[in-house]
N, C-alpha and C positions, 0 to 999 in steps of 0.2 A: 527854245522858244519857237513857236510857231510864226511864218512869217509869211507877207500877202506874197503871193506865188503865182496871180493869175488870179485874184476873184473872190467874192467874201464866200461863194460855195468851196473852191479846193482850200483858198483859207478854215472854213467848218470842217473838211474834213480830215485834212491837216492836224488841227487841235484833237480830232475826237482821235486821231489814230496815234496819236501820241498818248491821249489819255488813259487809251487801251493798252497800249504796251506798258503804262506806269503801272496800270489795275494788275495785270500779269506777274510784272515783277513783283507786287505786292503780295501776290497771290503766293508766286513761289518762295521768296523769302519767308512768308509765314508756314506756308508748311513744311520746311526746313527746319524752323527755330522749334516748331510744336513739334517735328518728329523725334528733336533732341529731346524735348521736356520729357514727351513720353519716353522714350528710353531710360530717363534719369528716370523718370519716376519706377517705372518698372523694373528696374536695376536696383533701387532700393527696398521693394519686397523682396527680390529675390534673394540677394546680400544679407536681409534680416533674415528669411525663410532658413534658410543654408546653415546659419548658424545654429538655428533653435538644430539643427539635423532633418529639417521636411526634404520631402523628396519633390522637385524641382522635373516638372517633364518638361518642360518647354516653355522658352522666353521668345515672345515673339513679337515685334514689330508691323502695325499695322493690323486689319481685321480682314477677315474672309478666305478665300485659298490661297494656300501659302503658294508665293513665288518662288523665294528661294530658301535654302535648305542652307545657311550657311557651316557649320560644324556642329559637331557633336561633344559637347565637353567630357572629362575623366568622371565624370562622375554620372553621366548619361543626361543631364539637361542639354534638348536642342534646340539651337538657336536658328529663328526662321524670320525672313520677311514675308509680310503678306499682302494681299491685294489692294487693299482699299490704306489708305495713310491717315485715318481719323480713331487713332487710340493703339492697344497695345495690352498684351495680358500676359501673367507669370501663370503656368498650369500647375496647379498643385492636388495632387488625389486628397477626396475627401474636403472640399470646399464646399462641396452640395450635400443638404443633408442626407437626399438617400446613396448617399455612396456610400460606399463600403468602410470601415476602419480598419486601415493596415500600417505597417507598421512604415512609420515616415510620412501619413498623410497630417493634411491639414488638422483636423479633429482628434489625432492622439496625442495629441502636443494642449500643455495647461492651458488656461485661459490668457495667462500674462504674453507666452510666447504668440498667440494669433494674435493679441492687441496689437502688439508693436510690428508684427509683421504689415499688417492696414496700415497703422500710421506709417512706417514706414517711406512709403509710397508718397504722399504730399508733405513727407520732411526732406526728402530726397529733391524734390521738384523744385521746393522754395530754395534748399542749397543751391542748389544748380542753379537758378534765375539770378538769382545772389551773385555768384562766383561768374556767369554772364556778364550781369551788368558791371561787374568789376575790372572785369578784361576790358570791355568796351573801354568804358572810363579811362584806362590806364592807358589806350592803345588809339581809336577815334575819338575819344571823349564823351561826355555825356548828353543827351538831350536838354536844349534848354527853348522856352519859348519867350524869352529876355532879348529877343533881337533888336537892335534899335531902328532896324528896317525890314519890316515885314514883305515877306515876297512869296509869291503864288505858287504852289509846289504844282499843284494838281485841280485845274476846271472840272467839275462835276460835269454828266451829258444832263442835258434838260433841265437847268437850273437857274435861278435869275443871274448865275455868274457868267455861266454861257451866254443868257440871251442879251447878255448886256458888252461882252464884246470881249471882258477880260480871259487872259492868257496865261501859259504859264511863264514864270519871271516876274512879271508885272511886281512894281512894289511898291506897295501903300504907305503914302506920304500923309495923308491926313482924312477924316470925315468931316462933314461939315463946316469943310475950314480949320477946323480942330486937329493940330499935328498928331500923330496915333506912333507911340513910343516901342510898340512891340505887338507882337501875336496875339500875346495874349489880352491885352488891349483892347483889340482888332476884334476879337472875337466875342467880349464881354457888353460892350457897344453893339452888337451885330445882334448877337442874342435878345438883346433888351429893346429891341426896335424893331418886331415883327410887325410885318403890315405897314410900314413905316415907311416912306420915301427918304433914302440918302443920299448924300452925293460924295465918291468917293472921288479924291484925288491921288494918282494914281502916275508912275514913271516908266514908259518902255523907251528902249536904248536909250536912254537920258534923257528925252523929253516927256514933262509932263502935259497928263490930260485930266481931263476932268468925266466921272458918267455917274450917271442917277441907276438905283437901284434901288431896289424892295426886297426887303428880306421877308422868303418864306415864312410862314407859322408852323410850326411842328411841335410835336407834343413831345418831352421829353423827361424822363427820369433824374432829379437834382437833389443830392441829398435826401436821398428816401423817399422826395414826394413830385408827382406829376407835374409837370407847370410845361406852358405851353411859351417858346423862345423861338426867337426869328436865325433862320440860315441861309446866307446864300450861295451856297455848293461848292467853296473852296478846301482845300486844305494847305495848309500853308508852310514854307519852308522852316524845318526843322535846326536850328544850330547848334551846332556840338563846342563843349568848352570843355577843355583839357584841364585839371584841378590839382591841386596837390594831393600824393599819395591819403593820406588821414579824408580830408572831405569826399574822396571818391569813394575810399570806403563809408563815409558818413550817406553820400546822397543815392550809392547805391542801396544800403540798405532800406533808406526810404521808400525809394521806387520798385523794392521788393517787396516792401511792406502792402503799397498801393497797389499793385497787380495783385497780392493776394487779396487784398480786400476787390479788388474790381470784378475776380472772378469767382470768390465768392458771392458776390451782391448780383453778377450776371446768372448763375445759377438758379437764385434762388428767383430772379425775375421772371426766366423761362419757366418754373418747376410751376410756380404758385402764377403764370401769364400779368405779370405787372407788368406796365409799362412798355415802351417800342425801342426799337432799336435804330440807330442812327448811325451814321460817319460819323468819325472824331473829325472838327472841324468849324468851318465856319458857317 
């Protein structure tokens, strides 16, 4: 929690240099989790490739010039890191149509063994998210936004959350007078009141306060279709709930289910330009 320290300036910047190191860590844990994805995923072309018999030159991690040169496997595929961490590719002769056809490449092999080598790749990804979110479960527990006291993970910079004085910790006791039972609550309230004057009541170190706020208008993507919902630049604390073995694997597949769909639906927003992109939040 950020606390008065001399001033509401070092207090502002206080908050923001916290905010910054959250963004950070955020930044690295995701590109950690996405550099396993790709591996799995590219570890499942290769695995299918290998079997069909294609010849396998190089599994490499990351895009650009390669960094490191880790080993060379028995059968001559070299495993390398490379510069840039946004993706990853299995090299195989004969993926492009004017290469050559020799024997072990991509195109001397039927039509069946290159299908499954493609799919391959995003059945490997979805395993692997799967078998993630099932360790978490079994080990942190799972995401839930069921909290029955919502509290402030992360103040956005320049946002009515900011400018209105809230912190991180802080935790939301009610709107309107109205007690607010969870996150997600919190957040469905939040959205449906843009442009809206609210008044949150709100608990730092045990004492509550009261402050007025206006949730932004931003346009956002819901169920397929446009519609424009109020935010005010929080994200909010996540809580984890440990399950019984059978429901963890039940709510992990869910949630595997859902990130497939979410980054398929993100693709295709980029691809065909629907829609903006937001923070998950409030």
């Amino acid at each position: 929690m950020c606390h008065n320290i001399g001033g509401r300036a070092i207090r502002r910047d206080a908050c923001r240099s916290r905010t910054t190191m959250t963004v950070l860590l955020t930044i690295v844990y995701f590109v950690g989790i996405f550099t396993l994805l790709v591996a799995a995923h590219e570890f499942g072309h290769m695995w299918v490739a290998k079997r069909f018999k294609m010849k396998v030159e190089e599994f490499a991690i990351g895009i650009g010039p390669i960094l490191a040169q880790l080993w060379r496997g028995r059968d001559g595929t070299l495993y390398t890191i490379r510069a840039f961490p946004v993706g990853g590719f299995v090299k195989i002769p004969g993926m492009l149509p004017d290469e050559e056809h020799i024997e072990g490449s991509f195109q001397s092999k039927p039509l069946h063994a290159c299908f499954l080598t493609v799919l391959a790749g995003p059945v490997a990804s979805i395993l692997f998210g799967y078998l993630l979110f099932v360790v978490i479960g079994l080990t942190a527990g799972l995401p839930s936004l069921d909290d029955p006291t919502p509290q402030v993970r992360m103040v956005m910079p320049d946002t009515p959350a900011q400018a209105a004085g809230l912190r991180t910790g802080d935790v939301l006791l009610a709107i309107n007078g109205e007690p607010v039972r969870s996150a997600e609550e919190a957040g469905k309230i939040i959205r449906a009141n843009a442009n809206k004057r609210l008044q949150l009541t709100l608990q730092r170190d045990g004492e509550p306060f009261v402050v007025a706020i206006t949730p932004k208008e931003v346009e956002a993507e819901i169920d397929g279709k446009p519609q424009k919902i109020g935010q005010i630049g929080v994200l909010w604390h996540v809580q984890r709930k440990r399950e019984p073995f059978l429901q963890v694997l039940s709510h992990a597949g869910l949630m595997t289910v859902g990130m497939t769909v979410g980054i398929i639906d993100g693709l295709r927003r980029m691809i065909f330009g629907q829609g903006n992109i937001h923070e998950v939040g409030s």
